[in-house]
TORPA-4810 file (N, C-alpha, C, O; in nm, 3 decimals):
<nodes>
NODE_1_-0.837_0.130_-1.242_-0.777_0.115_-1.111_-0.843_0.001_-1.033_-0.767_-0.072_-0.969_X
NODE_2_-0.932_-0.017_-1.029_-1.036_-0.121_-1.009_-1.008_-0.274_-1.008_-1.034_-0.366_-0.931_X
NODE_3_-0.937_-0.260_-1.138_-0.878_-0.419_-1.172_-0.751_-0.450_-1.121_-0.708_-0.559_-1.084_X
NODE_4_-0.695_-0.335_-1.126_-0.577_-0.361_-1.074_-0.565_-0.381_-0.953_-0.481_-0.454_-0.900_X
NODE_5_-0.672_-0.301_-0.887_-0.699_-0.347_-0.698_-0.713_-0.510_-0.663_-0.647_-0.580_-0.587_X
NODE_6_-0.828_-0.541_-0.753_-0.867_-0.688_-0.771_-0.807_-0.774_-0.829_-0.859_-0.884_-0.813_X
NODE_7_-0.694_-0.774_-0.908_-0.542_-0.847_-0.942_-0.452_-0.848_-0.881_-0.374_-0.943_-0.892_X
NODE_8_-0.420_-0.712_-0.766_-0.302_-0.734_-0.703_-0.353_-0.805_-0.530_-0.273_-0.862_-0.456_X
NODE_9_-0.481_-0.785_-0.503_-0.569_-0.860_-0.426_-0.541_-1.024_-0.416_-0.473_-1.080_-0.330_X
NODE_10_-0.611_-1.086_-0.528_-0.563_-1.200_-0.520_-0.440_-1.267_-0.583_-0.434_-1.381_-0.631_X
NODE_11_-0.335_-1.167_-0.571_-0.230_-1.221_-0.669_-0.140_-1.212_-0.488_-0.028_-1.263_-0.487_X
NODE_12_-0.181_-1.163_-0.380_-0.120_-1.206_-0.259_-0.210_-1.348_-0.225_-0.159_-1.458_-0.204_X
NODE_13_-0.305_-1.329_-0.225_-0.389_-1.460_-0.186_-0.272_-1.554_-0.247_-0.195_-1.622_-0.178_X
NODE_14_-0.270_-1.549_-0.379_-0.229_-1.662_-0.420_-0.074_-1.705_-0.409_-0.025_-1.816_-0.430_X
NODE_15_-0.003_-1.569_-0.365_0.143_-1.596_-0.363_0.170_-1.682_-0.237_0.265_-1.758_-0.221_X
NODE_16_0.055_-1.651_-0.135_0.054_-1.699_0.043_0.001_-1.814_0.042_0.064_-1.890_0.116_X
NODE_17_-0.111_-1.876_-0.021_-0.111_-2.017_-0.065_-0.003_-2.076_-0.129_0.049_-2.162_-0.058_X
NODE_18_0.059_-2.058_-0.257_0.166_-2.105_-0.337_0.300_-2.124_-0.222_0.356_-2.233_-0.214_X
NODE_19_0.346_-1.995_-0.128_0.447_-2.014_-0.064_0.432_-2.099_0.038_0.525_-2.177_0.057_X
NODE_20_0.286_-2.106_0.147_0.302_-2.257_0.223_0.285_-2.343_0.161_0.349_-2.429_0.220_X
NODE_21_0.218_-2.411_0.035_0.267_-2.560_-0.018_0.417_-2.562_-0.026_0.489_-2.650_0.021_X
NODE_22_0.450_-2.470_-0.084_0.614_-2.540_-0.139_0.655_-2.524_0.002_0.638_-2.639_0.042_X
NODE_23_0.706_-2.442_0.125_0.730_-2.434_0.222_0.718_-2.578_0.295_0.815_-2.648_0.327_X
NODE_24_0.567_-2.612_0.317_0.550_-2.732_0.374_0.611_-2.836_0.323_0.675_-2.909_0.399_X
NODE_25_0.601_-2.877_0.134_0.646_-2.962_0.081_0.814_-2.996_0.138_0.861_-3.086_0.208_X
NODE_26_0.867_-2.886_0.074_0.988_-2.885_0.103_1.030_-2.921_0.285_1.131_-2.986_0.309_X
NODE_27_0.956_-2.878_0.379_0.974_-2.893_0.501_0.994_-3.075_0.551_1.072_-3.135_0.625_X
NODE_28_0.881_-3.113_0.467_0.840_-3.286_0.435_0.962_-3.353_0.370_1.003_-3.459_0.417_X
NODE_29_1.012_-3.306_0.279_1.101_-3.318_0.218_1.246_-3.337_0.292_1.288_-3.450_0.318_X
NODE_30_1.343_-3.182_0.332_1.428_-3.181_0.353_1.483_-3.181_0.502_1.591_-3.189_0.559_X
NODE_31_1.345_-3.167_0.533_1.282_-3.099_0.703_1.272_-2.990_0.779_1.371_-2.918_0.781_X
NODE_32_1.200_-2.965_0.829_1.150_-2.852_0.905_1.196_-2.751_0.984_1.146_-2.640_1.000_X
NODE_33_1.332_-2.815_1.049_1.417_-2.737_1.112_1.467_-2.605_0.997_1.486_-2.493_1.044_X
NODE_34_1.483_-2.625_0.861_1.530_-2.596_0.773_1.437_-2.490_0.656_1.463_-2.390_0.589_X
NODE_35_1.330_-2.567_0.676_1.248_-2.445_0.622_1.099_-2.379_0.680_0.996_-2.350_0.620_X
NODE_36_1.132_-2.370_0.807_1.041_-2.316_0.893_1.041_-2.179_0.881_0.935_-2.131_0.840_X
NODE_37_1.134_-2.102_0.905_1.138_-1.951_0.876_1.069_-1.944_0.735_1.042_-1.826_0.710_X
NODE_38_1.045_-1.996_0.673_1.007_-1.928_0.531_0.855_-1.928_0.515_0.791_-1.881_0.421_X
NODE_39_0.783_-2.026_0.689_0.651_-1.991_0.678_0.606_-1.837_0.701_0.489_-1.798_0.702_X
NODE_40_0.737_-1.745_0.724_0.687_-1.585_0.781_0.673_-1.571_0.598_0.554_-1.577_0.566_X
NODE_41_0.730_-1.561_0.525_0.650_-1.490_0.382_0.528_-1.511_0.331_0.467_-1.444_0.247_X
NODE_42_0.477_-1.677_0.427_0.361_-1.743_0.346_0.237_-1.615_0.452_0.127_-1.574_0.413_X
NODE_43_0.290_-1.589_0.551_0.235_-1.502_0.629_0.231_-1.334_0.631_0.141_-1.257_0.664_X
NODE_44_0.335_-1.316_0.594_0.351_-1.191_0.542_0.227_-1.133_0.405_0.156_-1.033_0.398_X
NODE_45_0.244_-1.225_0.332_0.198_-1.258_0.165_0.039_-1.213_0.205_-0.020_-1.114_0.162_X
NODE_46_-0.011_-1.312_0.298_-0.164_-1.330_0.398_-0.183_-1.204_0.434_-0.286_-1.154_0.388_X
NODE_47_-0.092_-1.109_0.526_-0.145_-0.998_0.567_-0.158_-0.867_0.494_-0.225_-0.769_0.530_X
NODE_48_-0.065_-0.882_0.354_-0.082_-0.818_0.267_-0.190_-0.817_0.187_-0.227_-0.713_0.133_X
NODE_49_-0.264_-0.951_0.167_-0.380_-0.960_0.131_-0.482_-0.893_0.220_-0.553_-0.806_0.169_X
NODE_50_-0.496_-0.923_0.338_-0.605_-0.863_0.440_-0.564_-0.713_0.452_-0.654_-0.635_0.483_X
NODE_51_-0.432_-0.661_0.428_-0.439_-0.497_0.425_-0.525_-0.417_0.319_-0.603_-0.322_0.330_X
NODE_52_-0.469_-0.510_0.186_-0.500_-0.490_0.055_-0.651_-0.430_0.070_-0.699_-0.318_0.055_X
NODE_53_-0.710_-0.573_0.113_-0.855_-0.569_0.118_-0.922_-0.491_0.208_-1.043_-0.480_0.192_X
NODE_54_-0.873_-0.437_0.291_-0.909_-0.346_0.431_-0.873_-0.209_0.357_-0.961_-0.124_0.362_X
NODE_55_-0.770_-0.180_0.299_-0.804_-0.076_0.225_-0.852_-0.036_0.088_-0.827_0.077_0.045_X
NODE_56_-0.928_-0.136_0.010_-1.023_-0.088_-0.098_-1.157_-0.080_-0.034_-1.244_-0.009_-0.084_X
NODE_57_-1.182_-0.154_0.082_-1.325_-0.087_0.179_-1.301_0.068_0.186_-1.366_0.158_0.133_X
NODE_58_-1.199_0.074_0.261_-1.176_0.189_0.309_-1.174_0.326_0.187_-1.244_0.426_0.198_X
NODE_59_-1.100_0.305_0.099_-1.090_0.359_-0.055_-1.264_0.393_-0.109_-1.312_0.505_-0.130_X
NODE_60_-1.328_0.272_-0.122_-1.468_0.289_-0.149_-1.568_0.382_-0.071_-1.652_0.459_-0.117_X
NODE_61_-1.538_0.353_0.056_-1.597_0.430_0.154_-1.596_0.626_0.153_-1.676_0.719_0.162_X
NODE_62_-1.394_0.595_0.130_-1.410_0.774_0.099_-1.440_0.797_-0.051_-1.422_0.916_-0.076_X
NODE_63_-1.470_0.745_-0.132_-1.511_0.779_-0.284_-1.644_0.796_-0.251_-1.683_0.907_-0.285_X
NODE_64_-1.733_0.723_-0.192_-1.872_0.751_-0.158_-1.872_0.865_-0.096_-1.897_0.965_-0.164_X
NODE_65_-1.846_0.880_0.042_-1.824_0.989_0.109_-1.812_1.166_-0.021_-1.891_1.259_-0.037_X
NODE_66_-1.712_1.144_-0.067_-1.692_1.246_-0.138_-1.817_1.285_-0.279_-1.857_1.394_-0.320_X
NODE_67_-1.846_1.163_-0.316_-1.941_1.169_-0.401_-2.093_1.220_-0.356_-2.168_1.258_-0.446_X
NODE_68_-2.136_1.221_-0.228_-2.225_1.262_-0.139_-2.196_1.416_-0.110_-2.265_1.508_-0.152_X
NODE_69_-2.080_1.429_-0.028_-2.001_1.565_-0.022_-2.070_1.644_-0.134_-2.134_1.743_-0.099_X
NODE_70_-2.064_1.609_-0.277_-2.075_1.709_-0.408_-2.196_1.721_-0.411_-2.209_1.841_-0.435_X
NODE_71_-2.305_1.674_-0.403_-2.448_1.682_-0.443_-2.477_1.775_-0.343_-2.591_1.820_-0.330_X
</nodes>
């Protein structure tokens, strides 16, 4: 479970980087009026990462917790 926390972790990192290059590119490109809305996924992508990560603290925290609990 572990890895999979830490794969699907930076697999938003990387979708929220990947979506503002092409976003921007394309903005440069075809212009901005046009693909401005599509900076909300490069943002979306971002906060999914910072949830992600806010809850495997949180995850760790009650596994400790509970592991203390037993002794």
């Amino acid at each position: 479970m572990n890895t999979y926390n830490k794969v699907m972790l930076y697999f938003w990192l990387l979708a929220s980087i990947i979506t503002f290059g092409v976003v921007t590119f394309k903005g440069f490109q075809e212009g901005f009026d046009r693909w401005s809305i599509y900076y909300l996924f490069s943002g979306l992508s971002l906060l999914m990462y910072f949830v992600r990560k806010w809850m495997i603290k949180r995850m760790q925290k009650h596994i400790e917790f509970l592991q203390n609990q037993q002794k």
